[in-house]
C-alpha positions as CSV (number, residue, x, y, z in Angstrom):
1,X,-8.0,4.0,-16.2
2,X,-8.9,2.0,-13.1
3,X,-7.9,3.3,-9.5
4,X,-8.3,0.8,-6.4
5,X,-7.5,2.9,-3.0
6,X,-7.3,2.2,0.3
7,X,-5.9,-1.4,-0.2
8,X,-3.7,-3.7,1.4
9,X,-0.9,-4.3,-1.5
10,X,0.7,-7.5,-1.3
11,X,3.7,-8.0,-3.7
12,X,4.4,-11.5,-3.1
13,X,8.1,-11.3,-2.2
14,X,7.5,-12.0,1.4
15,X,7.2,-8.1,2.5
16,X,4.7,-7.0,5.1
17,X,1.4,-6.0,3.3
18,X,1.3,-2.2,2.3
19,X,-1.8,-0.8,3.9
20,X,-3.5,2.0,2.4
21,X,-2.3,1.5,-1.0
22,X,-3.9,3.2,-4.3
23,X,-3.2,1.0,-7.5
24,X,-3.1,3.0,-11.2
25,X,-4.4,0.2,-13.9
26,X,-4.1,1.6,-17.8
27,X,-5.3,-0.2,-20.3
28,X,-3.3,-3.6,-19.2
29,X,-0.6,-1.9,-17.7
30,X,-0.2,-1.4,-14.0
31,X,1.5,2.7,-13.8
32,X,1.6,3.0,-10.1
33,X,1.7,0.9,-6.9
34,X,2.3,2.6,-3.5
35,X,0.8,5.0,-0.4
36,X,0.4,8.8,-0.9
37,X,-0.3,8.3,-4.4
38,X,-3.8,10.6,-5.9
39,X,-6.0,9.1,-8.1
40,X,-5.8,10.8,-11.6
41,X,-8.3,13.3,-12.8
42,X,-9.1,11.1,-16.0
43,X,-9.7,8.0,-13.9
44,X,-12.7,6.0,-15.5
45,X,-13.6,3.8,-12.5
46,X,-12.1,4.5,-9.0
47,X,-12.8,2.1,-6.2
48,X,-12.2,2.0,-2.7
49,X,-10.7,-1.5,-1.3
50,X,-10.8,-0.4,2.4
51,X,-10.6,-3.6,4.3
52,X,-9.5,-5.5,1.2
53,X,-6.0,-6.9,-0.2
54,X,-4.9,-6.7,-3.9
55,X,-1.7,-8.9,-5.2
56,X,-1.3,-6.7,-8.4
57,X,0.8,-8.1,-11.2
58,X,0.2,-11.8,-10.6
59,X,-0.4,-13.7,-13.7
60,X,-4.0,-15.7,-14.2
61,X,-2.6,-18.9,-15.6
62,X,-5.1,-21.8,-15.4
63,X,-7.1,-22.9,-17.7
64,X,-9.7,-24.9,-18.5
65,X,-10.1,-27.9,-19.8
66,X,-13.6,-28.7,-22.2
67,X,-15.6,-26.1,-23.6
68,X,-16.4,-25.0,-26.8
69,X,-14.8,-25.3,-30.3
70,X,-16.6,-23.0,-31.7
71,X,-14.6,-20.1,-33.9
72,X,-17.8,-17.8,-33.4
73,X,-17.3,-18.1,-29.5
74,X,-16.2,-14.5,-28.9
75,X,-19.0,-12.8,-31.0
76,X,-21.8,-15.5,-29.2
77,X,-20.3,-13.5,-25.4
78,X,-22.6,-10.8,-24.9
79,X,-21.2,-7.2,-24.7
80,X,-20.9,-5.6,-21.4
81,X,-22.2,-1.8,-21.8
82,X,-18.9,0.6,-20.2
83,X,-21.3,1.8,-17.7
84,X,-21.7,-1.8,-16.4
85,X,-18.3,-2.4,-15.7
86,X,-18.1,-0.3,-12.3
87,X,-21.0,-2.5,-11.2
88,X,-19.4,-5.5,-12.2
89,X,-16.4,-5.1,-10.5
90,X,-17.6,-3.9,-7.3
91,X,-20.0,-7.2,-6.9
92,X,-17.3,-9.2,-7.8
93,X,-15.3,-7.5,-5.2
94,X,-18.4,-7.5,-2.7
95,X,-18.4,-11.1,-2.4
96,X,-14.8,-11.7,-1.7
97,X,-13.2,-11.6,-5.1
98,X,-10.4,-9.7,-6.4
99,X,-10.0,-9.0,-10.2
Protein backbone atom coordinates (compact mmCIF):
# COMPACT_ATOMS: atom_id res chain seq x y z
CA UNK A 1 0.00 0.00 0.00
CA UNK A 2 1.25 3.40 -1.05
CA UNK A 3 0.13 6.69 0.84
CA UNK A 4 0.99 10.29 -0.73
CA UNK A 5 -0.06 13.11 1.92
CA UNK A 6 -0.15 16.55 1.93
CA UNK A 7 -0.97 16.92 -1.81
CA UNK A 8 -2.77 19.05 -4.01
CA UNK A 9 -5.47 16.49 -5.64
CA UNK A 10 -6.58 17.50 -8.92
CA UNK A 11 -9.51 15.41 -10.34
CA UNK A 12 -9.70 16.83 -13.68
CA UNK A 13 -13.37 17.84 -13.80
CA UNK A 14 -12.59 21.54 -13.60
CA UNK A 15 -12.88 21.69 -9.51
CA UNK A 16 -10.45 23.85 -7.55
CA UNK A 17 -7.41 21.72 -6.47
CA UNK A 18 -7.89 19.87 -3.06
CA UNK A 19 -5.02 20.98 -0.89
CA UNK A 20 -3.78 18.85 1.73
CA UNK A 21 -4.94 15.68 0.23
CA UNK A 22 -3.75 12.00 1.34
CA UNK A 23 -4.17 9.37 -1.58
CA UNK A 24 -4.64 5.37 -0.52
CA UNK A 25 -2.91 3.25 -3.61
CA UNK A 26 -3.55 -0.78 -3.16
CA UNK A 27 -2.05 -2.86 -5.35
CA UNK A 28 -3.52 -0.93 -8.63
CA UNK A 29 -6.45 0.29 -7.01
CA UNK A 30 -6.86 3.81 -5.74
CA UNK A 31 -9.16 3.12 -2.06
CA UNK A 32 -9.26 6.65 -0.93
CA UNK A 33 -8.99 10.31 -2.21
CA UNK A 34 -9.71 13.18 0.13
CA UNK A 35 -8.54 15.62 3.28
CA UNK A 36 -8.76 14.24 6.96
CA UNK A 37 -8.02 10.98 5.72
CA UNK A 38 -4.96 8.80 8.12
CA UNK A 39 -2.59 6.91 6.55
CA UNK A 40 -3.14 3.12 7.30
CA UNK A 41 -1.05 1.30 9.79
CA UNK A 42 0.08 -1.37 7.10
CA UNK A 43 1.12 1.35 4.64
CA UNK A 44 4.38 -0.02 2.78
CA UNK A 45 5.63 3.39 1.53
CA UNK A 46 4.10 6.75 2.70
CA UNK A 47 5.19 9.96 1.13
CA UNK A 48 4.73 13.44 1.79
CA UNK A 49 3.80 15.58 -1.47
CA UNK A 50 3.76 18.93 0.41
CA UNK A 51 4.13 21.56 -2.29
CA UNK A 52 3.22 18.94 -4.95
CA UNK A 53 -0.06 18.11 -7.15
CA UNK A 54 -1.22 14.57 -7.94
CA UNK A 55 -4.07 13.91 -10.76
CA UNK A 56 -4.87 10.35 -9.47
CA UNK A 57 -6.78 8.03 -11.78
CA UNK A 58 -5.65 9.42 -15.04
CA UNK A 59 -4.82 6.75 -17.57
CA UNK A 60 -0.93 6.50 -19.09
CA UNK A 61 -1.87 5.98 -22.67
CA UNK A 62 1.06 6.64 -25.07
CA UNK A 63 3.20 4.52 -26.37
CA UNK A 64 6.03 4.07 -28.12
CA UNK A 65 6.81 3.48 -31.25
CA UNK A 66 10.37 1.17 -32.04
CA UNK A 67 11.97 -0.94 -29.56
CA UNK A 68 12.52 -4.29 -29.13
CA UNK A 69 10.86 -7.59 -30.45
CA UNK A 70 12.32 -9.56 -28.25
CA UNK A 71 9.83 -12.26 -26.21
CA UNK A 72 12.61 -12.38 -23.42
CA UNK A 73 12.29 -8.57 -22.89
CA UNK A 74 10.67 -8.65 -19.48
CA UNK A 75 13.18 -11.22 -17.94
CA UNK A 76 16.33 -9.04 -19.77
CA UNK A 77 14.60 -5.66 -17.17
CA UNK A 78 16.53 -5.95 -14.10
CA UNK A 79 14.60 -6.46 -10.84
CA UNK A 80 14.11 -3.55 -8.53
CA UNK A 81 14.76 -4.89 -4.75
CA UNK A 82 11.19 -3.71 -2.61
CA UNK A 83 13.51 -1.59 -0.55
CA UNK A 84 14.38 0.39 -3.66
CA UNK A 85 11.19 1.37 -4.52
CA UNK A 86 10.75 4.30 -1.79
CA UNK A 87 13.90 5.66 -3.24
CA UNK A 88 12.77 5.40 -6.59
CA UNK A 89 9.77 7.17 -6.25
CA UNK A 90 10.88 9.91 -4.17
CA UNK A 91 13.73 10.91 -6.90
CA UNK A 92 11.37 10.67 -9.40
CA UNK A 93 9.16 12.90 -7.55
CA UNK A 94 12.25 15.19 -6.49
CA UNK A 95 12.87 16.23 -9.94
CA UNK A 96 9.38 17.30 -10.81
CA UNK A 97 7.66 14.03 -11.78
CA UNK A 98 4.61 12.44 -10.61
CA UNK A 99 4.09 8.63 -10.87
Amino acid sequence: MIVLRNAAVIDGTGAQPLPGATVVVNGNRIEAVGCGIASPSGADIVIDLHGKAVLPGFIDAHVHLGGTDRLDYPSSVPRIAPGQIKQIVELVIANGCIV
